[in-house]
GUKE-920115 format. One line per 4 residues: number of its first residue (from 1); their letters; for each residue x, y, z of C-alpha. Coordinates in steps of 0.25 Angstrom, whole numbers, m for minus. Layout:
N
NUM) a) X,Y,Z ~ ... $
***
This chain:
647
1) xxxx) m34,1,100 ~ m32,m15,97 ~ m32,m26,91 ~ m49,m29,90 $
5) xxxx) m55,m40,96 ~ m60,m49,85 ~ m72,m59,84 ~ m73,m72,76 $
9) xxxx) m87,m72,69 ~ m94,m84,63 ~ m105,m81,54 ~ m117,m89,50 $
13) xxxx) m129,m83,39 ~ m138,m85,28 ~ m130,m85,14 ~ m141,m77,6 $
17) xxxx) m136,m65,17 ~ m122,m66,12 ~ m124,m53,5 ~ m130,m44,15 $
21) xxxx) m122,m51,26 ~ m108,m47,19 ~ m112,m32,15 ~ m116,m31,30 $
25) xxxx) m104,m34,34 ~ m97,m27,24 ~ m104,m15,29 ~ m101,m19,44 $
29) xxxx) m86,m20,41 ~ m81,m29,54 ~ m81,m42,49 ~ m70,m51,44 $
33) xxxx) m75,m62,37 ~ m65,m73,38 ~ m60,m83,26 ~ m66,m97,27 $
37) xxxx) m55,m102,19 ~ m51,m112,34 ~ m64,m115,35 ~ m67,m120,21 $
41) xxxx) m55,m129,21 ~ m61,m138,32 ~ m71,m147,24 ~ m82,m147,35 $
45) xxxx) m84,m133,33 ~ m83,m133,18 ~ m92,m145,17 ~ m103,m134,24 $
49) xxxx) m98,m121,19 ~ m92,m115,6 ~ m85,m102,3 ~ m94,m90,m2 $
53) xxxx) m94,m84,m16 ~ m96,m70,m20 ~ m94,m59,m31 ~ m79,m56,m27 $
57) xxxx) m73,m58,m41 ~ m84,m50,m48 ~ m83,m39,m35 ~ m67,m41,m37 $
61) xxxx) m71,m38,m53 ~ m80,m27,m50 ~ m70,m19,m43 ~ m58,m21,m51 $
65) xxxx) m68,m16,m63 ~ m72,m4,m54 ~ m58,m2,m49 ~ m54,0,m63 $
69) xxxx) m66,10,m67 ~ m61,17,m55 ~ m46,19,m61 ~ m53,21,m74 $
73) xxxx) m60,34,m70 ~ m48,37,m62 ~ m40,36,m75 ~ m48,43,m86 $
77) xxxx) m57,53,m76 ~ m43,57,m71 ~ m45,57,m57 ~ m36,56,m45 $
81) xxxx) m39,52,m33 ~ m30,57,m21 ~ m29,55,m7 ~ m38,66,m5 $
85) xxxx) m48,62,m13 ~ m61,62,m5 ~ m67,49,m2 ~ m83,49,m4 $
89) xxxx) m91,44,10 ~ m101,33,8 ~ m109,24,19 ~ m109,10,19 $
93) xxxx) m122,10,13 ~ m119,18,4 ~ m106,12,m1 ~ m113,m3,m1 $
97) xxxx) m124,3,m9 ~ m125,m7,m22 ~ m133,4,m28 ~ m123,13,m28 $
101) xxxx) m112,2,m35 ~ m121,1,m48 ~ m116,14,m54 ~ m103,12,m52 $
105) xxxx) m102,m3,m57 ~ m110,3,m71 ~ m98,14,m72 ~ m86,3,m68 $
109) xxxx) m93,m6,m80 ~ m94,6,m89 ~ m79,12,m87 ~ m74,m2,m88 $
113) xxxx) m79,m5,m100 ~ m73,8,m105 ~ m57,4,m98 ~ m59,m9,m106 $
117) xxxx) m61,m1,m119 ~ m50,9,m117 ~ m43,m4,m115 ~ m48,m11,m129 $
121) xxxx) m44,3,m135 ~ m32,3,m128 ~ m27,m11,m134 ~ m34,m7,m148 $
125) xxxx) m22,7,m147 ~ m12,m2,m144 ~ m14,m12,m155 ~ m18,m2,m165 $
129) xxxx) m4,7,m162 ~ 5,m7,m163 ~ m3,m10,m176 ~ 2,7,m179 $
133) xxxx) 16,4,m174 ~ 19,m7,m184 ~ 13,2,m195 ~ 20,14,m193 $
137) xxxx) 34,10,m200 ~ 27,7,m213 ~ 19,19,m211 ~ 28,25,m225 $
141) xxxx) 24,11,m233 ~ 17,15,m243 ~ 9,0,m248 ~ m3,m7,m242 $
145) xxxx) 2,m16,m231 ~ m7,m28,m236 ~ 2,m27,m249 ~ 10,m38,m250 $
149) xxxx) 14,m38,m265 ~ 11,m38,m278 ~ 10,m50,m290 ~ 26,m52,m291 $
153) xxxx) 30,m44,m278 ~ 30,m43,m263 ~ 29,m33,m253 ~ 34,m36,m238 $
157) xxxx) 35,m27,m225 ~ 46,m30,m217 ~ 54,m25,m204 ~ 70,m25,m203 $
161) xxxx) 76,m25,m190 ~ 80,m10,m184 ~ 95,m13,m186 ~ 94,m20,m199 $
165) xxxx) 101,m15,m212 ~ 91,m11,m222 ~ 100,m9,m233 ~ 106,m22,m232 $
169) xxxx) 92,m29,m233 ~ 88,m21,m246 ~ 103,m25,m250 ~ 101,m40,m248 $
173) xxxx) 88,m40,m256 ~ 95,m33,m268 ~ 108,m41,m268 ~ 99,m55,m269 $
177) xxxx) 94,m50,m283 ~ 79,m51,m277 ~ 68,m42,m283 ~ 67,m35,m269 $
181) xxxx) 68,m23,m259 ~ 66,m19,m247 ~ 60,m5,m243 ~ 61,3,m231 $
185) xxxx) 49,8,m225 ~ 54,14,m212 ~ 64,12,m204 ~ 68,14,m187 $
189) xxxx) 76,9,m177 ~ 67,m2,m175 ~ 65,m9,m188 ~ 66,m6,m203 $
193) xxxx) 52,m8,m212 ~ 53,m12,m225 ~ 46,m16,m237 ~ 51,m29,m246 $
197) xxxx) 46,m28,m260 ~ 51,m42,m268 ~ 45,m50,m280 ~ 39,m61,m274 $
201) xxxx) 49,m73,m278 ~ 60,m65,m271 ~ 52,m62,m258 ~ 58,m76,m250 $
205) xxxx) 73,m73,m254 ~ 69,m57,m251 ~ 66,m60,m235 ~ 76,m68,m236 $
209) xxxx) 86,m61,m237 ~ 82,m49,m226 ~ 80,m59,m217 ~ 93,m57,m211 $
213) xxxx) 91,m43,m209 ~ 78,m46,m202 ~ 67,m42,m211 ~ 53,m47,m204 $
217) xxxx) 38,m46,m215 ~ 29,m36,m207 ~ 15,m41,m212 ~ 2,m31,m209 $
221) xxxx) m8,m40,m209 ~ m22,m35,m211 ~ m19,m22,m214 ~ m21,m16,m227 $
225) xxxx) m16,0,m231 ~ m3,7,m230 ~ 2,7,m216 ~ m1,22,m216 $
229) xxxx) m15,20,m219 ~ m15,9,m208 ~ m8,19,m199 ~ m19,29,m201 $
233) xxxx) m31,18,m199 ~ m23,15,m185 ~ m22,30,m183 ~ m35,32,m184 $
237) xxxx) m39,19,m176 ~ m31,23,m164 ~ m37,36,m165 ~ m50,30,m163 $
241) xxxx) m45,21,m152 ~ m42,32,m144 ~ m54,42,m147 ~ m62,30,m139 $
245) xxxx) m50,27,m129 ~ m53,43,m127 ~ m68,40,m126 ~ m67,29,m117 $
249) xxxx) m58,38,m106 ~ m67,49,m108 ~ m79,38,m103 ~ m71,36,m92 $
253) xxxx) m67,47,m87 ~ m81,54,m91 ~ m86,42,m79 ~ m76,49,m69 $
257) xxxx) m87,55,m61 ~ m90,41,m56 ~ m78,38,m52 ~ m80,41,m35 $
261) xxxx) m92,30,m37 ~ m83,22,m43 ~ m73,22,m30 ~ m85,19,m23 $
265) xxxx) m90,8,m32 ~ m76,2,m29 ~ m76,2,m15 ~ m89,m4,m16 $
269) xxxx) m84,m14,m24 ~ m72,m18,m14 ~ m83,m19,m2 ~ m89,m29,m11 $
273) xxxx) m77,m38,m15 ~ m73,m36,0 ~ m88,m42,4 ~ m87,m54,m7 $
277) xxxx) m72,m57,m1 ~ m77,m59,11 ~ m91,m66,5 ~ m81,m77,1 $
281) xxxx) m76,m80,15 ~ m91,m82,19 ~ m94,m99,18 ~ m108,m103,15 $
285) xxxx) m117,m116,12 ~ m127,m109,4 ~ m137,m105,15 ~ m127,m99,25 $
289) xxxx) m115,m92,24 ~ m104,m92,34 ~ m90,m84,38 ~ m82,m83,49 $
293) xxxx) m76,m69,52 ~ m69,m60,61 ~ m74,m46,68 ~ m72,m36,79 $
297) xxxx) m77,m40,91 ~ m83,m23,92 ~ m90,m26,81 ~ m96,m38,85 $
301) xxxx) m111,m31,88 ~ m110,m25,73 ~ m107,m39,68 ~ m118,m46,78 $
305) xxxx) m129,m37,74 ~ m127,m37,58 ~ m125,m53,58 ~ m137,m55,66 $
309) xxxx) m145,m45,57 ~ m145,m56,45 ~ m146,m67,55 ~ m132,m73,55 $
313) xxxx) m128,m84,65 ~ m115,m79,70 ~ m105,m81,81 ~ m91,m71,86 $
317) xxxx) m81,m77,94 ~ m67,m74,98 ~ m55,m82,89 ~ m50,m91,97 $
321) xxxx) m35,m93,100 ~ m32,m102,86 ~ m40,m91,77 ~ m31,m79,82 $
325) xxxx) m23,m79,71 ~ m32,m78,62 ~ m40,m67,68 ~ m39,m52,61 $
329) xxxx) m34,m41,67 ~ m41,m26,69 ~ m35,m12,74 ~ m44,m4,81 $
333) xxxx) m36,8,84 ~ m38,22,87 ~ m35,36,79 ~ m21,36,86 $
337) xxxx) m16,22,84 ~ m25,17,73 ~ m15,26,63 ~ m5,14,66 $
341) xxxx) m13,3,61 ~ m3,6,48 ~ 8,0,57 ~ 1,m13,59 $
345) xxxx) m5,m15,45 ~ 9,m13,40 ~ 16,m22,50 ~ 7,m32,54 $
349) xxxx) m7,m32,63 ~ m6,m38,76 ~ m11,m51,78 ~ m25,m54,84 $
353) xxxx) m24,m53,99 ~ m10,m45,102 ~ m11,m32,102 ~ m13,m16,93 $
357) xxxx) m1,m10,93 ~ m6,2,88 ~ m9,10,101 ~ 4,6,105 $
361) xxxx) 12,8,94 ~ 3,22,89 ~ 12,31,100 ~ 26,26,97 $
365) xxxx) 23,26,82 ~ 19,42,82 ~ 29,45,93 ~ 41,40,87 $
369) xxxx) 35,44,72 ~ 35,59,78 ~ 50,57,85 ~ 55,52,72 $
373) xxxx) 48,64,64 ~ 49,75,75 ~ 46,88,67 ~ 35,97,69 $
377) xxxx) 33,100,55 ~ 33,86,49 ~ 23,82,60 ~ 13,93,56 $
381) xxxx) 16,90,40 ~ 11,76,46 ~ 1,81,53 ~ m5,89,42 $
385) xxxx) m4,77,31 ~ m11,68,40 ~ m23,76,44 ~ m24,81,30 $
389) xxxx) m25,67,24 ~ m33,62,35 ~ m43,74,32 ~ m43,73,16 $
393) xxxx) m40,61,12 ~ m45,52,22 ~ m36,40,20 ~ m42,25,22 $
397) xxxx) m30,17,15 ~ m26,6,24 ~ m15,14,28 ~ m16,29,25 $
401) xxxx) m27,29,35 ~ m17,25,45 ~ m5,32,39 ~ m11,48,37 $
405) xxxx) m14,49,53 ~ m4,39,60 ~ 4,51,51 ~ m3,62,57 $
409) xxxx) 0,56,72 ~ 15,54,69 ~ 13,69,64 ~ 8,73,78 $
413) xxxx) 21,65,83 ~ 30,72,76 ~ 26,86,78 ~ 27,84,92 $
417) xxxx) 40,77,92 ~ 44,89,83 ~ 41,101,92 ~ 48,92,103 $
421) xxxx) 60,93,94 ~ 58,108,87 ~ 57,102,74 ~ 49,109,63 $
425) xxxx) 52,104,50 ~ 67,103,56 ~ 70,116,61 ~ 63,124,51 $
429) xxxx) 58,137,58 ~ 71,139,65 ~ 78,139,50 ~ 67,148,44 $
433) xxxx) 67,158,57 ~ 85,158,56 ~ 81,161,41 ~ 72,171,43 $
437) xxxx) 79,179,55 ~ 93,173,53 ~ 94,167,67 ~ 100,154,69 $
441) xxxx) 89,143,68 ~ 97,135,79 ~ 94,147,88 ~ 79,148,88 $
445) xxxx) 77,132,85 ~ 61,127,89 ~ 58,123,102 ~ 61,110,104 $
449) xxxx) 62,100,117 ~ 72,93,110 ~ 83,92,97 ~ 85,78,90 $
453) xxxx) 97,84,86 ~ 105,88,98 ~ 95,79,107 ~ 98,67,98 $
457) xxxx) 102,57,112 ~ 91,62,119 ~ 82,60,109 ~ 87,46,106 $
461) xxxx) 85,43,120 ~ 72,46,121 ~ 70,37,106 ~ 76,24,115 $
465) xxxx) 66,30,124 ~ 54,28,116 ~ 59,15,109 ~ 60,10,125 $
469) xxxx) 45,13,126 ~ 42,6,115 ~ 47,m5,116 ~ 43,m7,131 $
473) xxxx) 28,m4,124 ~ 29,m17,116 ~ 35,m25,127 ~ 24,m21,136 $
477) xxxx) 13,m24,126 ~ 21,m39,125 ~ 19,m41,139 ~ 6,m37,138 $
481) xxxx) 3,m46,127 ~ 10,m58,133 ~ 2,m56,147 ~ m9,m56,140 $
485) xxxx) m7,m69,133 ~ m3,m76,147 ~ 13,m75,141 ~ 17,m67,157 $
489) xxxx) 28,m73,158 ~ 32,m71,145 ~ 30,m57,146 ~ 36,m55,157 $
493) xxxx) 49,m63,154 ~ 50,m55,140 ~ 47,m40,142 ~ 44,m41,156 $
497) xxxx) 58,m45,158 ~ 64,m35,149 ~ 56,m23,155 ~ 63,m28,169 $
501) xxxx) 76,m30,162 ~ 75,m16,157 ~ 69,m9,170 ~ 81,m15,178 $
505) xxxx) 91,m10,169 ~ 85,4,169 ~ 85,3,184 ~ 100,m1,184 $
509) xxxx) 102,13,173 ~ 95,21,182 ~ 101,19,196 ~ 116,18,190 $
513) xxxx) 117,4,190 ~ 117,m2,176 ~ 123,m13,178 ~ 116,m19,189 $
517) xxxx) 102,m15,182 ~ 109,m23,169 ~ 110,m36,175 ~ 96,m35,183 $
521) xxxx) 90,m34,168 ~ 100,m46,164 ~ 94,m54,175 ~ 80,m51,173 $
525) xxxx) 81,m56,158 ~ 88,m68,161 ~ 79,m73,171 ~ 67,m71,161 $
529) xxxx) 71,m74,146 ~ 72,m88,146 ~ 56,m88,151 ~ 51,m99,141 $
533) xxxx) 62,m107,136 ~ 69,m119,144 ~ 82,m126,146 ~ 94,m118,136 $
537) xxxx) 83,m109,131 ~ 83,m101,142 ~ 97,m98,141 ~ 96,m93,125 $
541) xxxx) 83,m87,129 ~ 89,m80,139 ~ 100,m75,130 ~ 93,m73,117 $
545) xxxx) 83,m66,124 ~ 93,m56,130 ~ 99,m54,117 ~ 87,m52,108 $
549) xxxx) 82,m42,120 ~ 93,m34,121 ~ 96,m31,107 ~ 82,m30,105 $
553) xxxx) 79,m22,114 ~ 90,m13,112 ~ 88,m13,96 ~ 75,m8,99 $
557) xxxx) 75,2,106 ~ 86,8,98 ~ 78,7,87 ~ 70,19,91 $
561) xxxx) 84,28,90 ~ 78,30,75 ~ 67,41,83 ~ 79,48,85 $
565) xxxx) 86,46,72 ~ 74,50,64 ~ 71,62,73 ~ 85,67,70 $
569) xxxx) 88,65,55 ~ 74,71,53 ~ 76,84,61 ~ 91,85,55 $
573) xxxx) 86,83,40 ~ 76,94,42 ~ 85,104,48 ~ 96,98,38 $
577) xxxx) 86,104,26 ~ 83,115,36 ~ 97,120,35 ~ 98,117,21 $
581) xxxx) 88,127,18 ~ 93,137,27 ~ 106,138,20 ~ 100,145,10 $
585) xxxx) 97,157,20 ~ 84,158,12 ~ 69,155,19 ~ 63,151,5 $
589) xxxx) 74,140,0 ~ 74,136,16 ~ 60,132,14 ~ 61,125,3 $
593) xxxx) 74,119,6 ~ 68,114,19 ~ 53,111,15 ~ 61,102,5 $
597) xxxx) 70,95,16 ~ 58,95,26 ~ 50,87,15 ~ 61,76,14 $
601) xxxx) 63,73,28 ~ 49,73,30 ~ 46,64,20 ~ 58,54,23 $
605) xxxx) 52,56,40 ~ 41,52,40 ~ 43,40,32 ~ 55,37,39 $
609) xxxx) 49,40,53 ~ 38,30,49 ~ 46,19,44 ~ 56,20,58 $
613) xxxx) 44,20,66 ~ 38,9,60 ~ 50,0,62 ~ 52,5,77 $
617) xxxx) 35,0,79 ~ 35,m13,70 ~ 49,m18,77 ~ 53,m12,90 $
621) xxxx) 38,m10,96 ~ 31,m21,87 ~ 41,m31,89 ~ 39,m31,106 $
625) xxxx) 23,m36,107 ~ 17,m36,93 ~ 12,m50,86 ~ 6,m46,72 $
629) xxxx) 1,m54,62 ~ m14,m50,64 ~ m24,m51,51 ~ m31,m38,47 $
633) xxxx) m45,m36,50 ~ m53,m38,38 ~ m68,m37,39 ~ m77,m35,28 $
637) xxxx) m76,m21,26 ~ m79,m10,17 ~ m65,m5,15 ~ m68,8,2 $
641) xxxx) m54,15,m5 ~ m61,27,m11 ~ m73,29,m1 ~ m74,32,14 $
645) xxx) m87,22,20 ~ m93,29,32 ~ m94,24,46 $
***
């Protein structure tokens, strides 16, 4: 339960091992090769060494290719995965089989060529039903579209605006004593389709004159027929069209049984991009190949023993003081507190060499979780989600496998914390049994060692209590921290002083005499807060530190006030709907009435419970001893999404 030692690995081997070298590692899954990029930059190095190539574009190719096979079959074989849908179990040596891939790259070949059909087709349909569109209004034309005219006339298709006058056009050819007229074809709210029959002399002075009602040619160009015999022929053609769109989706979905190799095939393919990443942060002359690297210093003899296998010069050091920073960080946690690494990869990892707080925050989290919540019925609901999922679905996301069982815990939490408080989806039976035998419910409530609503001090107390608890935890592990790096007096003119500060005033509340035990914590803290600074600076020290303590302080701990405020509106709003129900003096629309409200305050609970929890661990607790910034671990790992690999 800490932060794991890590060893700095220098690596020296043969270049023709590359290959078998990296899959081993990939199947060893502990080490982090590091970027050379530093290394590169300085020219003595790069006169010697340059940086690795690899397959990655064509891997990155590859997967996108299978990736959209797999949504492919998905699509067209209509299948839906779920959450429960069971994930196959493969070894390592099977999953890295390069047998096993050949199959699966035929099919990803096949269906793809077929999606880019579909596609063809589908840009065919579209222009095909544009080319319809524009047909359609001339659909009633009963002349060729290539005809253009005769010896001594012409014939021109043309468009007026949707708001032009029609009649007034036809009225301007007439009034200029031209041998023209113009024909409707159609008409809607868009445009107007005509037909211009002139003798040619008059075909210039003609457009000229329904020029300022906006008549525009429409030409056809290529196209010979009626528009209606066109229409048909593009009928028939989009007919067609989708008789091998039809075809082509049936070849696709007829290829649904391959579709679980498929997932496989594309987890294969990510272990292989990840292997040619990391391929790239090798250096190499031509003859040897060599990286630098990070792993666990517990898995050091796994390492040893597979690099001198291919007869690797190699060395493991610890980083020294400069390469701290720089050096990724790994959990090892157990079934109690590892559930908490979602705090920490959402807020921040702690930097290398301080300290996990996991194990210390795992307590406080559930605790207060299950004070906020404190319901015997919404900790079994939670108690029930969280074994069923674990148990059906399995989870491996980076974050429901943390999520489903840190909400079983917080499930134990609650239940406990409701039988303290008599709660049962509010005060459900004692409403059902008043229904039932018409005694009232307030009579013959549930055991309970005590009520959040007529207890609301006591129980406040105890929640500044707690907070007190926690925050004397994270001083503590500051002093710790500080001892440990030589900082002793720091620690103990910081928290030490402040726990001595605190101790005298309690003292001084106990015995009667606040006053006195007041100015023996005011003296304690000026005679240590100016520690480190000299001349004035001990003067603004000493009263900027008294400031920011106390408020501090105080802020704080009143922070953790909301376990009470939480406990109380989510037992009032369950008995509110409670009572709503029991209005109706009627056991079924009690039931319904209060299954409903029980559903809401649930649901707003145990996000809100979460998200209050969260605030009192990332700033009261977090912000006492931790220092994050640390880098995630990331070694060259098979990490699959659709398949479970077995240990």
């Amino acid at each position: 339960m800490a932060i794991v030692k890590m060893k700095k690995l220098r690596v020296m081997a043969m270049a023709s091992q590359r290959e078998a070298l990296l899959e081993e590692l990939l199947r060893l899954g502990c080490v982090e090769v590091r970027d050379p990029e530093d290394r590169l930059a300085d020219p003595a190095w790069a006169a010697l060494l340059q940086r690795e190539s690899s397959r990655l574009t064509e891997t990155r190719s590859e997967l996108s290719a299978a990736n959209a096979a797999l949504e492919a079959l998905r699509r067209y074989g209509e299948i839906k995965d779920s959450m429960f849908t069971p994930r196959k179990q493969l070894s390592k040596a099977d999953f890295l089989d390069e047998e096993a891939v050949k199959w699966p790259h035929e099919v990803t070949q096949t269906v793809n060529e077929v999606l880019q059909k579909i596609a063809r087709l589908q840009g065919e349909e579209g222009r095909l039903l544009s080319r319809r569109a524009s047909l359609e209004p001339w659909a009633s034309l009963d002349m060729p579209l290539e005809l253009s005219g005769t010896a001594h006339a012409v014939f021109r298709l043309g468009v007026l605006p949707g708001g032009a006058d029609v009649q007034s056009a036809a009225n301007a050819l007439a009034g200029a004593d031209l041998a023209a007229e113009l024909l409707t074809v159609s008409q809607d709210r868009q445009q107007t389709c005509c037909l211009l029959a002139c003798h040619k002399e008059d075909e210039e002075k003609a457009l000229e004159l329904l020029r300022p009602h906006g008549f525009s040619v429409t030409v056809f160009q290529g196209l010979t027929g009626t528009a209606a015999e066109n229409i048909a022929a593009l009928d028939q053609a989009l007919a067609e069209n989708r008789k091998q769109r039809s075809e082509s989706e049936a070849a696709i979905a007829g290829a649904a049984k391959e579709y679980e190799d498929l997932k496989i095939y594309v987890d294969r393919l990510t272990a292989e991009a990840v292997k040619n990443e990391n391929a790239e942060r090798l250096m190499t002359d031509g003859t040897i190949l060599f990286f630098e690297g990070w792993a666990p210093a517990e898995n050091l003899a796994q390492v040893q023993a597979l690099l001198d296998q291919y007869g690797c010069a190699w060395e493991a050091s610890d980083p020294a003081e400069d390469e701290i920073p720089e050096v990724p960080v790994h959990l090892k946690n157990n079934w109690f507190t590892k559930p908490l690494n979602m705090v920490t990869d959402m807020y921040s990892l702690p930097a290398y060499g301080t300290v996990d707080p996991n194990p210390l925050m795992a307590p406080f989290f559930i605790l207060f979780y299950g004070m906020m919540m404190a319901d015997m019925g919404y900790g079994l609901i939670m108690m029930g989600l969280s074994a069923f999922i674990m148990w059906k679905a399995k989870p491996n996301g980076a974050t429901m496998r943390y999520m489903i069982p840190l909400m079983g815990l917080c499930g134990v939490s609650t239940f406990i914390w409701g039988a303290l408080t008599g709660g049962f989806f509010g005060d459900l039976i004692p409403q059902i049994r008043g229904l039932l035998t018409g005694v009232d419910p307030k009579s013959v409530p549930l055991w309970s060692a005590f009520d959040p609503l007529s207890d609301a001090v006591p129980v406040l107390i105890g929640a500044l209590i707690l907070g007190v608890v926690q925050v004397f935890t994270g001083m503590i592990v500051s002093m710790v921290m500080k001892f440990r790096r030589g900082e002793a007096m720091s620690a103990l003119c910081g928290e030490g002083a402040w726990f001595l500060a605190f101790i005298a005033a309690g003292i001084g509340f106990a015995i009667g005499n606040v006053s006195m035990g007041l100015i023996a914590a005011l003296v304690i803290l000026v005679l240590t807060q100016g520690y480190g600074k000299k001349g004035f600076g001990i003067v603004t020290g000493i009263f900027g530190s008294l400031y920011n303590g106390i408020t501090g302080y105080f802020s704080d701990i009143l922070s953790y006030s909301r376990l009470m405020a939480l406990m109380l509106a989510g037992a009032v709003v369950a008995q509110v709907f409670n009572q709503l129900g029991a209005m109706t003096g009627h056991i079924i629309p009690f039931i319904i009435i209060a299954i409903i409200g029980n559903a809401l305050n649930f649901a707003l609970n145990i996000l809100g419970c979460y998200v209050h929890d969260m605030r009192l661990q990332c700033l009261e607790f977090f912000g006492r001893f931790y220092e994050d910034g640390g880098r995630p671990f990331r070694p060259l790992d098979i990490t699959p999404k659709y398949v479970d690999i077995e240990k």
